[in-house]
C-alpha positions as CSV (number, residue, x, y, z in Angstrom):
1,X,56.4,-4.4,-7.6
2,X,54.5,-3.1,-10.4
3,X,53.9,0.3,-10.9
4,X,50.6,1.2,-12.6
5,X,49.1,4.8,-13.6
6,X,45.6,5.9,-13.6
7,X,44.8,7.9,-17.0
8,X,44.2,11.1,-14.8
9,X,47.9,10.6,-13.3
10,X,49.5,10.2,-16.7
11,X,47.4,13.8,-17.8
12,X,49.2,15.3,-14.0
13,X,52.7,13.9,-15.2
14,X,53.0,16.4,-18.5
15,X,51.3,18.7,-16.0
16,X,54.1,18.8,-13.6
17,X,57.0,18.0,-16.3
18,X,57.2,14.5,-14.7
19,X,57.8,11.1,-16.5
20,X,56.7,7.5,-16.3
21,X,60.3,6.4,-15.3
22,X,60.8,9.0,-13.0
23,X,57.5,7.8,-10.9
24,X,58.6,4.6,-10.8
25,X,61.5,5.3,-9.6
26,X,60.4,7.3,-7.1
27,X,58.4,4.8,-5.6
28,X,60.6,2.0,-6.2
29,X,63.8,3.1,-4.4
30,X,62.2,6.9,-3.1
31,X,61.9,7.8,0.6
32,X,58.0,6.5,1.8
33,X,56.5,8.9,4.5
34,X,52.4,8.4,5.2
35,X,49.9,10.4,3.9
36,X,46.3,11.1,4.4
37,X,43.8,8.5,4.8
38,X,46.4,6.0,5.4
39,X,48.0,6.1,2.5
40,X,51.9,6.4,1.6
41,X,53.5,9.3,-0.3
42,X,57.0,9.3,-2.2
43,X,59.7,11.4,-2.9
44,X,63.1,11.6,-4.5
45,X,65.1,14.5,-5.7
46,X,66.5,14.1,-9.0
47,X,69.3,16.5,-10.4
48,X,68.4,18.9,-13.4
């Protein structure tokens, strides 16, 4: 799958002390749950 960022997500990932490779993996191998407007969120912990 590719995995591509909107300018405006790139600008929220320094926001939220996030990286490239940490989204993708998120939404590569993450746990999917739905979202609004029939959409599909992702998460992952990752340890610190």
């Amino acid at each position: 799958m590719i995995v591509r960022f909107h300018p405006h997500a790139l600008e929220r990932l320094a926001e939220r002390g996030a990286t490239e490779e940490e989204v993708r993996a998120t939404v590569l191998g993450g746990e999917a749950f739905p979202a609004k407007f029939g959409r599909s969120g992702f998460r992952r912990n990752f340890p610190f």
